[in-house]
DRENMILUM-665357 format. One record per residue (C-alpha): x, y, z; chain; residue in three letters. Coordinates in Angstrom, 1 decimal, always signed. Layout:
<rs>
R|east|north|up|chain|res
R|X|Y|Z|A|ALA
...
</rs>
This chain:
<rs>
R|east|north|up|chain|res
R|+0.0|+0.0|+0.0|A|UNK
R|+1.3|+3.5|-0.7|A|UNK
R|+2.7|+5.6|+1.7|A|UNK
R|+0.8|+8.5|+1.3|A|UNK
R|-2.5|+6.2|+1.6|A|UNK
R|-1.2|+4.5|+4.3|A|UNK
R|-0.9|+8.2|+6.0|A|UNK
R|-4.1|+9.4|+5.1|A|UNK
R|-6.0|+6.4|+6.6|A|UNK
R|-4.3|+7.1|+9.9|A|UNK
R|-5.3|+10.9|+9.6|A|UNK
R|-8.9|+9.4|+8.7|A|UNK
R|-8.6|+7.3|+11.5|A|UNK
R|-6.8|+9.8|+14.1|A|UNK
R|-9.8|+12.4|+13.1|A|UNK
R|-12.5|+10.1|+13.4|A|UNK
R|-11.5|+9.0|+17.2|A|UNK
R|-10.7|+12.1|+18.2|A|UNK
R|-14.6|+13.3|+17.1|A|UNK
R|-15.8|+10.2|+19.0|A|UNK
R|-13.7|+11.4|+22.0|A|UNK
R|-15.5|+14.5|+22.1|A|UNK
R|-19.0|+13.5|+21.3|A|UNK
R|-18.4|+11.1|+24.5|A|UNK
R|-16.9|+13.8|+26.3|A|UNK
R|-19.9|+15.9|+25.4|A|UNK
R|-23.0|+13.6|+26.1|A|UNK
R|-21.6|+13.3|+29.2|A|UNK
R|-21.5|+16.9|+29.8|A|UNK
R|-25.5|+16.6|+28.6|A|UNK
R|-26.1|+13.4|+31.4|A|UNK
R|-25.3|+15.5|+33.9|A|UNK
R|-27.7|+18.2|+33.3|A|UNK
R|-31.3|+18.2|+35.1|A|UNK
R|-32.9|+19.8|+32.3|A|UNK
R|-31.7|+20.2|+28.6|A|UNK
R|-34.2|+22.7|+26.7|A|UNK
R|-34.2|+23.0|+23.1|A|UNK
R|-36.2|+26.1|+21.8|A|UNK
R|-37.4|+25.7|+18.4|A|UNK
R|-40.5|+27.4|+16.3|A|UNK
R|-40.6|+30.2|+14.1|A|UNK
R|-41.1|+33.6|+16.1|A|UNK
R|-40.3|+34.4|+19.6|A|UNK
R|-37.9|+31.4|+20.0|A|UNK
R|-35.0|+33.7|+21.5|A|UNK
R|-37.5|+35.3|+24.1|A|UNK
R|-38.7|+32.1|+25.4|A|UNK
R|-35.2|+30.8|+25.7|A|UNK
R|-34.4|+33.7|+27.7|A|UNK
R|-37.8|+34.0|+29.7|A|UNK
R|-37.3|+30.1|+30.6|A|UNK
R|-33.2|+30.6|+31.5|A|UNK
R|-34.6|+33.4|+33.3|A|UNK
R|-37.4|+31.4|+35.1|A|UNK
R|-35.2|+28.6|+36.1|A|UNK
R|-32.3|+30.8|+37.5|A|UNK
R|-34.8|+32.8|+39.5|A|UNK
R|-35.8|+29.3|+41.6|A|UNK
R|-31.9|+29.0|+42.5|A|UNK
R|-31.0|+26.2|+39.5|A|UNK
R|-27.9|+27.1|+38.1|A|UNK
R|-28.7|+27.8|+34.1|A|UNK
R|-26.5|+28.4|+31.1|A|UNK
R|-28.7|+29.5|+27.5|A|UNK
R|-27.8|+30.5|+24.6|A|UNK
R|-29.4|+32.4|+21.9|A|UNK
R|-29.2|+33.3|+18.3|A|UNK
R|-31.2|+36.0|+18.0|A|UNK
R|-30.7|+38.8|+17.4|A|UNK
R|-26.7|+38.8|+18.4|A|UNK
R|-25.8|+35.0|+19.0|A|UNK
R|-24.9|+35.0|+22.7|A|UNK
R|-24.3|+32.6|+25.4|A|UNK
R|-26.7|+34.0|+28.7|A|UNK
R|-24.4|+32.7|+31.5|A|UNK
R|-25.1|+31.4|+34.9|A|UNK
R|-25.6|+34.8|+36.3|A|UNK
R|-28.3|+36.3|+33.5|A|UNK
R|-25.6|+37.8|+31.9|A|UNK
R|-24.5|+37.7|+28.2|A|UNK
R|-21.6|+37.0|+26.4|A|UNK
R|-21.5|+38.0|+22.7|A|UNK
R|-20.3|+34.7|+20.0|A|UNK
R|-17.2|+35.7|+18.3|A|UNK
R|-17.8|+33.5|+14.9|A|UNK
R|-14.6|+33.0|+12.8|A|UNK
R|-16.8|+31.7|+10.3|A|UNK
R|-20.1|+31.2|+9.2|A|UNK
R|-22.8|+30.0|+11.9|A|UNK
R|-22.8|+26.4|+11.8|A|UNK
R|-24.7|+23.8|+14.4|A|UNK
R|-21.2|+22.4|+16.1|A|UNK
R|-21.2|+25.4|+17.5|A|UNK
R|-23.8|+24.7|+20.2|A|UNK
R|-21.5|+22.0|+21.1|A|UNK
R|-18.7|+24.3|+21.8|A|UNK
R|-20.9|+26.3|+23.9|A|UNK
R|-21.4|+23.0|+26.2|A|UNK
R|-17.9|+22.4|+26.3|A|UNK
R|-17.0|+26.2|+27.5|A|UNK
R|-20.0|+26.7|+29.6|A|UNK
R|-21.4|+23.2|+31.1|A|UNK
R|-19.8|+22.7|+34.3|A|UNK
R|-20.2|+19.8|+37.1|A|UNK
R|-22.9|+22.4|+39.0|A|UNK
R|-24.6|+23.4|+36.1|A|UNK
R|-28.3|+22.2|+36.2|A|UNK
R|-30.0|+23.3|+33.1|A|UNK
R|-29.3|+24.4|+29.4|A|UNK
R|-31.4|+25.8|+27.4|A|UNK
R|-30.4|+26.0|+23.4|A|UNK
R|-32.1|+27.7|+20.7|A|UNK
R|-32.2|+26.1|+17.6|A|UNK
R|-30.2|+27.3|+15.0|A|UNK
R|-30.8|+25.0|+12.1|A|UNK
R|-33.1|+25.9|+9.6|A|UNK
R|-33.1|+22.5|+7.4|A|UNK
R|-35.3|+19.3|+8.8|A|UNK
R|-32.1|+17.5|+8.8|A|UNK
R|-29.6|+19.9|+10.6|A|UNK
R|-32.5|+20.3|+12.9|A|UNK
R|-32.8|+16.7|+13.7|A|UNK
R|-28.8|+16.5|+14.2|A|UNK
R|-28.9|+19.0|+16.3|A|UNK
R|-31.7|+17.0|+18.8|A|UNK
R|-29.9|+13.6|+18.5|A|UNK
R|-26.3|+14.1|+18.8|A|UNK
R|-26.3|+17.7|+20.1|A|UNK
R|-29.2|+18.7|+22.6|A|UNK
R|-30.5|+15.8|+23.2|A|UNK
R|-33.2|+17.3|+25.0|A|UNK
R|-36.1|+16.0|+27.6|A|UNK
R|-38.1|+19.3|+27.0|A|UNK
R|-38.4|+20.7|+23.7|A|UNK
R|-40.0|+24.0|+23.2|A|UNK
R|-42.1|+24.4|+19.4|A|UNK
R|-43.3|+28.1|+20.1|A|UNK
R|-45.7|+28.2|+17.3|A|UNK
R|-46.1|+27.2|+13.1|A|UNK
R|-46.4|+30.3|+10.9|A|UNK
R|-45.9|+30.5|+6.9|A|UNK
R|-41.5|+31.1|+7.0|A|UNK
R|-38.8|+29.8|+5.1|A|UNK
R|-41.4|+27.7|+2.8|A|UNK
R|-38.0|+27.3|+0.5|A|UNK
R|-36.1|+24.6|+3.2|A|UNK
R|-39.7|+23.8|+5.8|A|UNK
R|-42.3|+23.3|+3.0|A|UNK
R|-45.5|+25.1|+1.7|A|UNK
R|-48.1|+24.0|+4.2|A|UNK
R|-48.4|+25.0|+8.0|A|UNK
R|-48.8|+21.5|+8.3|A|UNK
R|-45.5|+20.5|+6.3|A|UNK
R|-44.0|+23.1|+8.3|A|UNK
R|-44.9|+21.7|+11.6|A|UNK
R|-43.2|+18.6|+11.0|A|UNK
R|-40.0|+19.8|+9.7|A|UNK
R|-40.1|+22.0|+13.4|A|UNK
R|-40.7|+18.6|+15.1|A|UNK
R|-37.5|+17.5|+14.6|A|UNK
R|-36.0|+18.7|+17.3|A|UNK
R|-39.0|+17.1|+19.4|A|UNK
R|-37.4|+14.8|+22.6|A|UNK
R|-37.6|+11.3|+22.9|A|UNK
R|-39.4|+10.2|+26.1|A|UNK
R|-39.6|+13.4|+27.0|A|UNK
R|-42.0|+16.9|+27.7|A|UNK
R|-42.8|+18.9|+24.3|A|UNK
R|-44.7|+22.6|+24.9|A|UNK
R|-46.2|+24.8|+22.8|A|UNK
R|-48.3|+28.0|+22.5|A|UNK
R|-49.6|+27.2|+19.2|A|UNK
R|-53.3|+27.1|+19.4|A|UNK
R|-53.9|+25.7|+16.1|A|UNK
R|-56.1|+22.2|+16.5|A|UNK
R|-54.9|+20.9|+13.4|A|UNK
R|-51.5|+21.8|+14.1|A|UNK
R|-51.9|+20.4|+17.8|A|UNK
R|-52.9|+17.1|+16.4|A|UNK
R|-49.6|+16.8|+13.9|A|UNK
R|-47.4|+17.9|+17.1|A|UNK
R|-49.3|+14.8|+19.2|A|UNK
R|-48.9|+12.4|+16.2|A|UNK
R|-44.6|+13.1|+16.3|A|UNK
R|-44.3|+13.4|+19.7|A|UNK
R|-46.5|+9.9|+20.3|A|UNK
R|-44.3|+8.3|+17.8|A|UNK
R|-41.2|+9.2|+20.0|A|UNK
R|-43.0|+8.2|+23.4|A|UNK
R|-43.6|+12.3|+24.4|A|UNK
R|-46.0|+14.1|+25.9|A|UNK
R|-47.5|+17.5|+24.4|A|UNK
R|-48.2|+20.6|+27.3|A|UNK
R|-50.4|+23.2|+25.3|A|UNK
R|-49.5|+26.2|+27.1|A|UNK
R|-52.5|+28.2|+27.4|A|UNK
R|-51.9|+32.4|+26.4|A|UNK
R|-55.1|+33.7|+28.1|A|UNK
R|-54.0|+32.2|+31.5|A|UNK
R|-51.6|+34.9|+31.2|A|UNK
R|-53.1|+38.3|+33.1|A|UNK
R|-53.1|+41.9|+32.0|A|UNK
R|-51.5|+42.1|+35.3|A|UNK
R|-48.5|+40.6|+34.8|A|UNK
R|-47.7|+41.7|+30.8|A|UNK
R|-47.8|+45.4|+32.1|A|UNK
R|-44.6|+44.3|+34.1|A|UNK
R|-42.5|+44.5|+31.0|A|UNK
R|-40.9|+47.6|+29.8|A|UNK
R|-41.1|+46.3|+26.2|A|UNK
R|-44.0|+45.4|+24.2|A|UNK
R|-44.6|+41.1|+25.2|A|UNK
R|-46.5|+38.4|+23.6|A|UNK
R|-48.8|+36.5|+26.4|A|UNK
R|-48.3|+33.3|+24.3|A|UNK
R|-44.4|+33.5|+24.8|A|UNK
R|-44.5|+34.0|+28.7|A|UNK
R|-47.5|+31.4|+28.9|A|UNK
R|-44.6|+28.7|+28.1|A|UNK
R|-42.0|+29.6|+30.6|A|UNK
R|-45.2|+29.6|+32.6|A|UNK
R|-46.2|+25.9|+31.6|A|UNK
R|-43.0|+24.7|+32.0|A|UNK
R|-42.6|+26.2|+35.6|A|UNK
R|-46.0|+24.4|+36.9|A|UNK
R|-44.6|+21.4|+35.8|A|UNK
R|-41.4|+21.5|+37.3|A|UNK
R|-43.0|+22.7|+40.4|A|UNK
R|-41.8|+26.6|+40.3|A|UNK
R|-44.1|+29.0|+42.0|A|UNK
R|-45.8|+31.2|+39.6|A|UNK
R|-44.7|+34.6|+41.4|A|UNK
R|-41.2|+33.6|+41.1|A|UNK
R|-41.4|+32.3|+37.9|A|UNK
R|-42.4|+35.5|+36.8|A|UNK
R|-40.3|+37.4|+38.8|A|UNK
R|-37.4|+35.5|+36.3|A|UNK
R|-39.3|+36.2|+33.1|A|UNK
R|-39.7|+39.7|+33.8|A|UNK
R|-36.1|+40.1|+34.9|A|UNK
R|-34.3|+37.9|+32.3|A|UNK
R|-32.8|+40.4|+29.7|A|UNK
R|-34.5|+40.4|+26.4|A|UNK
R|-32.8|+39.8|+22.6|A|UNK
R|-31.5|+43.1|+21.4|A|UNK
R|-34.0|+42.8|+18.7|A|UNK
R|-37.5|+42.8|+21.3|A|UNK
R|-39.6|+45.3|+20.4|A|UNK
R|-39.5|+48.8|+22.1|A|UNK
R|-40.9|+52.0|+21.3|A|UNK
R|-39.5|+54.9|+21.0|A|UNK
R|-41.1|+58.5|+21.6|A|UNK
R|-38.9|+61.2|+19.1|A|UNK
R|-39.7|+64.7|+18.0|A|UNK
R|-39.1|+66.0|+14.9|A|UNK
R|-39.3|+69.1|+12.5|A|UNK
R|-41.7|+69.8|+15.2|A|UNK
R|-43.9|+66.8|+15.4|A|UNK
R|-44.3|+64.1|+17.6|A|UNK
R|-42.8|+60.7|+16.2|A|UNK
R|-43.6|+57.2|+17.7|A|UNK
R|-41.9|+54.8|+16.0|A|UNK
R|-41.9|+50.9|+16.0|A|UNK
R|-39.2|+48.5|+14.8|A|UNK
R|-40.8|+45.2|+14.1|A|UNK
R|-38.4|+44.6|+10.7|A|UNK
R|-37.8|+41.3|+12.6|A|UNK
R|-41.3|+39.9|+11.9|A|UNK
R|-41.5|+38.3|+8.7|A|UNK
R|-45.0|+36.4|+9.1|A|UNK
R|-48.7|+37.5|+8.9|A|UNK
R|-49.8|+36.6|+12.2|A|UNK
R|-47.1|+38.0|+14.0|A|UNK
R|-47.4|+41.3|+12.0|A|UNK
R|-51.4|+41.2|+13.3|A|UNK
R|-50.9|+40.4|+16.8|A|UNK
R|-48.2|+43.0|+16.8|A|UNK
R|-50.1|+46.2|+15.6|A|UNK
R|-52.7|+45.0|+17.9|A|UNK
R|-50.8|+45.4|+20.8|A|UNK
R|-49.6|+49.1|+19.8|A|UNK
R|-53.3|+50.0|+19.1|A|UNK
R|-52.9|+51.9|+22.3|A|UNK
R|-50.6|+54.6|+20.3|A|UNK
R|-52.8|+55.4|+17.8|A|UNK
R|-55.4|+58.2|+18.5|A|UNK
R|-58.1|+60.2|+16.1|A|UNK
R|-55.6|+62.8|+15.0|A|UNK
R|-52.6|+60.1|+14.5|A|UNK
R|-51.3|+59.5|+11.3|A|UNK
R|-49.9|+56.4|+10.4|A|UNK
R|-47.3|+55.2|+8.1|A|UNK
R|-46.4|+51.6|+7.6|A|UNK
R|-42.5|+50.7|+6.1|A|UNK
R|-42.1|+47.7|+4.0|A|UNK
R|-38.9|+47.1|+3.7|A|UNK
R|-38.0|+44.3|+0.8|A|UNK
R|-34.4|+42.5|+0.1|A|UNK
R|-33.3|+41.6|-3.0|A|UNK
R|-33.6|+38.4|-2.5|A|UNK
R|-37.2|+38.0|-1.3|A|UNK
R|-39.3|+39.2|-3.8|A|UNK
R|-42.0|+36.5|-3.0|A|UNK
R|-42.2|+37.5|+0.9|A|UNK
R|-42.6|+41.4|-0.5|A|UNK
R|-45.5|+40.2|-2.4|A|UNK
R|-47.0|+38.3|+0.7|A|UNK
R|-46.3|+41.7|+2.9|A|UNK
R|-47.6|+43.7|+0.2|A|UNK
R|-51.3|+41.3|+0.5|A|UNK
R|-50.7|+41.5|+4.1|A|UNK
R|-50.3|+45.8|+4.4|A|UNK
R|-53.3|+46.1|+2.1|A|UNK
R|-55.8|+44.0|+3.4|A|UNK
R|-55.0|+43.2|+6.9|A|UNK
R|-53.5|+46.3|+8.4|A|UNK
R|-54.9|+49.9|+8.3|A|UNK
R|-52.0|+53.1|+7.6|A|UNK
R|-52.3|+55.8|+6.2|A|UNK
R|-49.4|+55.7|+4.0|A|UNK
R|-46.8|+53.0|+3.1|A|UNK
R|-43.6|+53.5|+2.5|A|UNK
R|-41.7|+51.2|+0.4|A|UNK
R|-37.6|+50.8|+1.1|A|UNK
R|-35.4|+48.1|-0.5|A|UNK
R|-35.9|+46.4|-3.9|A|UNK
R|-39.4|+45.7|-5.8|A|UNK
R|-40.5|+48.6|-5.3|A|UNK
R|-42.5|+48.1|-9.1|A|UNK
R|-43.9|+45.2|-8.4|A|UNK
R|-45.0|+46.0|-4.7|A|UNK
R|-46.4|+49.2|-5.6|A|UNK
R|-48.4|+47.3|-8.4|A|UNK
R|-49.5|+44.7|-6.0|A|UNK
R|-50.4|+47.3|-3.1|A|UNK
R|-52.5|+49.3|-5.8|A|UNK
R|-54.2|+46.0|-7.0|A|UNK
R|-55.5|+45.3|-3.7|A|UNK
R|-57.0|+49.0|-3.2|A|UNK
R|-54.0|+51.2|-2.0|A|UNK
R|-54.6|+54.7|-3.7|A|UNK
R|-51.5|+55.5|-5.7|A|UNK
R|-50.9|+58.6|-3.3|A|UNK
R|-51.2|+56.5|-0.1|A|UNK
R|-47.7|+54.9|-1.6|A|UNK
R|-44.4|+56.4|-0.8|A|UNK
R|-41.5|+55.2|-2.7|A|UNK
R|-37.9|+55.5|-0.7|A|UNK
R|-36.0|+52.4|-2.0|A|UNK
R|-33.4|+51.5|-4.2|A|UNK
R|-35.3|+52.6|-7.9|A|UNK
R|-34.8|+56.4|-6.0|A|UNK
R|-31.4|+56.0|-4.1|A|UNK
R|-32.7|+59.0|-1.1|A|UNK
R|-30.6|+60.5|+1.3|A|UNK
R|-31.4|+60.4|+5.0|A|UNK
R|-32.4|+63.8|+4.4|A|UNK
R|-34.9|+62.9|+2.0|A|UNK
R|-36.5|+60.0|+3.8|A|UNK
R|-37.1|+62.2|+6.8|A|UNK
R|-38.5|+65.0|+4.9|A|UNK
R|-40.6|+63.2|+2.6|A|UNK
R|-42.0|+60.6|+5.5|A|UNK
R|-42.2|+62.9|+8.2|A|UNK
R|-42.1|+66.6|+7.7|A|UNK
R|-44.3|+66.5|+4.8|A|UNK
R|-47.3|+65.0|+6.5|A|UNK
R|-49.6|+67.3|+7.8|A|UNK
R|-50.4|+65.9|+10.6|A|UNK
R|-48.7|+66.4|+14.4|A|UNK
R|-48.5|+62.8|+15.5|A|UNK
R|-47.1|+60.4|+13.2|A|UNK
R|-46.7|+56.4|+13.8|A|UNK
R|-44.6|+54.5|+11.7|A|UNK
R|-44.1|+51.4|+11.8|A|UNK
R|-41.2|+49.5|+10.0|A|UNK
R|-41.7|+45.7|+9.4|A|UNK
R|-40.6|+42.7|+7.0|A|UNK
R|-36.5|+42.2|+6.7|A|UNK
R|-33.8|+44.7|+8.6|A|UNK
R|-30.7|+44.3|+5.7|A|UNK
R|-31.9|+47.3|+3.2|A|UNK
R|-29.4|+50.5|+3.3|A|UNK
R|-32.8|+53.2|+3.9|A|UNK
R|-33.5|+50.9|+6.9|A|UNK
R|-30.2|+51.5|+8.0|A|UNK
R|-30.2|+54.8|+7.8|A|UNK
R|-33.4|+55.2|+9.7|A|UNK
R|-32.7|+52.9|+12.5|A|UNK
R|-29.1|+54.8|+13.2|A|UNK
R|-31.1|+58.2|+12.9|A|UNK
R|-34.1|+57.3|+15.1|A|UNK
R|-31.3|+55.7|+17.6|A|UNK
R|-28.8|+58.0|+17.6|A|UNK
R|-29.8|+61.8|+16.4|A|UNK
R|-33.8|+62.1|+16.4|A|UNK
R|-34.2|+64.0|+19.7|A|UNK
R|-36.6|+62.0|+22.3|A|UNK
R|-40.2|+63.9|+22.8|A|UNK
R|-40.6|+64.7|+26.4|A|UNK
R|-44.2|+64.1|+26.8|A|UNK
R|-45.7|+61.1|+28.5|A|UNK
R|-46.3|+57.8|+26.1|A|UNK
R|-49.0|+55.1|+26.9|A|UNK
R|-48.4|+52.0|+28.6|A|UNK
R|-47.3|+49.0|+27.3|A|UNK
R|-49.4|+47.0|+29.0|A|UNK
</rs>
């Protein structure tokens, strides 16, 4: 046999022990845990990973989570996080290198958000990785139909493979038909299914929050802390005090040119429902005299989900004027005026028109007539007017000094 052969067989052979090694090493690391979480679904899934780290340090168990959010970060033992340096591009192993740092003899739970988007990195990343005895499915909405399939249904099961095996799978998602695919997967791999119930969160308790929370997110962490025999008041005392994804959504109160500005950031949703229940909750904003201006805001490369936003603006949500940044602007100006948007209710600000900062804020906001504007920015962060926007509302736009509604 030739040399060289000889020496890559033993380099084979050297790489493949040394991977079993550590895959030993690491399952260990798991065995020793009381809890492994794994947080899967398509919105919310770094809040719950947070409210439930949260939760579970609050009762005195020591928890590591991590979260890829917003900014991928590891939220150590003491609620704090620590940014991921990547030297590369994301990739599943690193959830085991986050056991390996983090994991220590004393630590009692881990709770991981999922980070694969295929069915098959997905189920990897239960099996060899997380290995979890409670997995977390937040809820089934219409996302990444290019890799999770068409249907709500098809979507669900490509979710469920990070369900546990003999283990505790909860969920907000109130969906019957969606229930019953979650019960089918989960009975086929000897689990049980906790519906976590979103009214049996109070009023009372989401007006603790000094950002805008979903009652279907907190209703898990709530679930899983009746179960596991944590008092409600403390368990809440830990979601409320467990430090939210950079990306949660806040509102800010600005005045400019004069006028009073409330602006909302919810580029991170990307789904119908979400959208909904979102302007739902800022309903408590918007006032006779307010006038309201919606943002879609369309990468290049999701012309089809700018066409679904565009549906979504026209018939399901009510502004005044939309404002379109990124790319499409043609086609989602055609489709917004198909569905009954008045050609002068559309504002265009993307790349077709290249507009300064300048522009944008005279054109959106010190044109209007009226005092009180609401904008809203929604669908997609990554477009350059976005940018802009979010570094001028952030960083220049003086604050307004008034007094804003609750977000309760």
């Amino acid at each position: 046999m030739p040399v060289f052969l000889v020496t890559a067989l033993l380099a084979v052979a050297f790489l493949f022990a040394r991977w079993t090694l550590e895959v030993r090493a690491h399952h260990r690391r798991l065995e020793r845990l009381r809890w492994r979480i794994h947080v899967n679904g398509i919105r919310g899934k770094s809040t719950v990973a947070r409210n439930v780290a949260g939760m579970l340090r609050e009762a005195g168990y020591v928890t590591v989570a991590k979260s890829t959010g917003t900014e991928a970060a590891v939220i150590n033992r003491h609620g704090v996080d620590e940014p991921i340096i990547r030297r590369g591009p994301p990739t599943i192993l690193e959830q085991i290198e986050v056991t390996k740092q983090y994991v220590t003899d004393d630590v009692e739970a881990l709770v991981i958000e999922c980070m694969a988007l295929k069915p098959e990195y997905q189920e990897v990343s239960e099996r060899l990785i997380v290995r979890s005895n409670i997995g977390i499915l937040t809820n089934v909405r219409e996302d990444h139909q290019d890799v999770m399939g068409e249907t709500l249904p098809e979507i669900a099961r490509s979710l469920l493979s990070t369900c546990p095996w003999n283990g505790l799978l909860v969920t907000s998602e109130q969906d019957p038909a969606l229930q019953e695919v979650m019960r089918e997967v989960a009975s086929a791999r000897g689990t049980e299914v906790l519906v976590a119930d979103p009214a049996s969160v109070t009023d009372a308790e989401m007006k603790r929050f000094d950002y805008i929370a979903f009652k279907d997110n907190v209703a898990i962490a709530l679930a899983i802390a009746e179960r596991v025999g944590i008092p409600r008041g403390l368990a809440m005392n830990g979601i409320v005090r467990a430090e939210p994804d950079p990306g949660v959504l806040r509102v800010k109160e600005l005045l400019i040119g004069g006028k009073r500005v409330t602006w909302a950031n919810l580029f991170a949703v990307n789904d119908r429902e979400s959208m909904v229940v979102a302007m739902e909750r800022l309903a408590a904003y918007v006032k006779d005299d307010t006038f309201t201006i919606g943002i879609l805001n369309n990468r290049a490369d999701r012309e089809r989900r700018a066409l679904q936003f565009a549906d979504v603006a026209a018939k399901d949500l009510h502004f005044d004027q939309l404002v379109t940044f990124g790319a499409h602007e043609g086609v989602v100006t055609d489709r917004l005026i198909a569905n009954g948007v008045p050609r002068a209710g559309i504002l265009n600000l993307g790349d077709d028109h290249h507009p300064r900062l300048e522009e944008i804020v005279d054109r959106m906001i010190l044109q209007q007539a009226g005092q009180h504007l609401f904008i809203v920015g929604f669908v997609n962060i990554p477009t350059l007017q976005a940018e802009r926007l979010l570094e001028y509302f952030e960083h220049e736009a003086p604050a307004w000094a008034g007094t804003a509604p609750a977000l309760g």
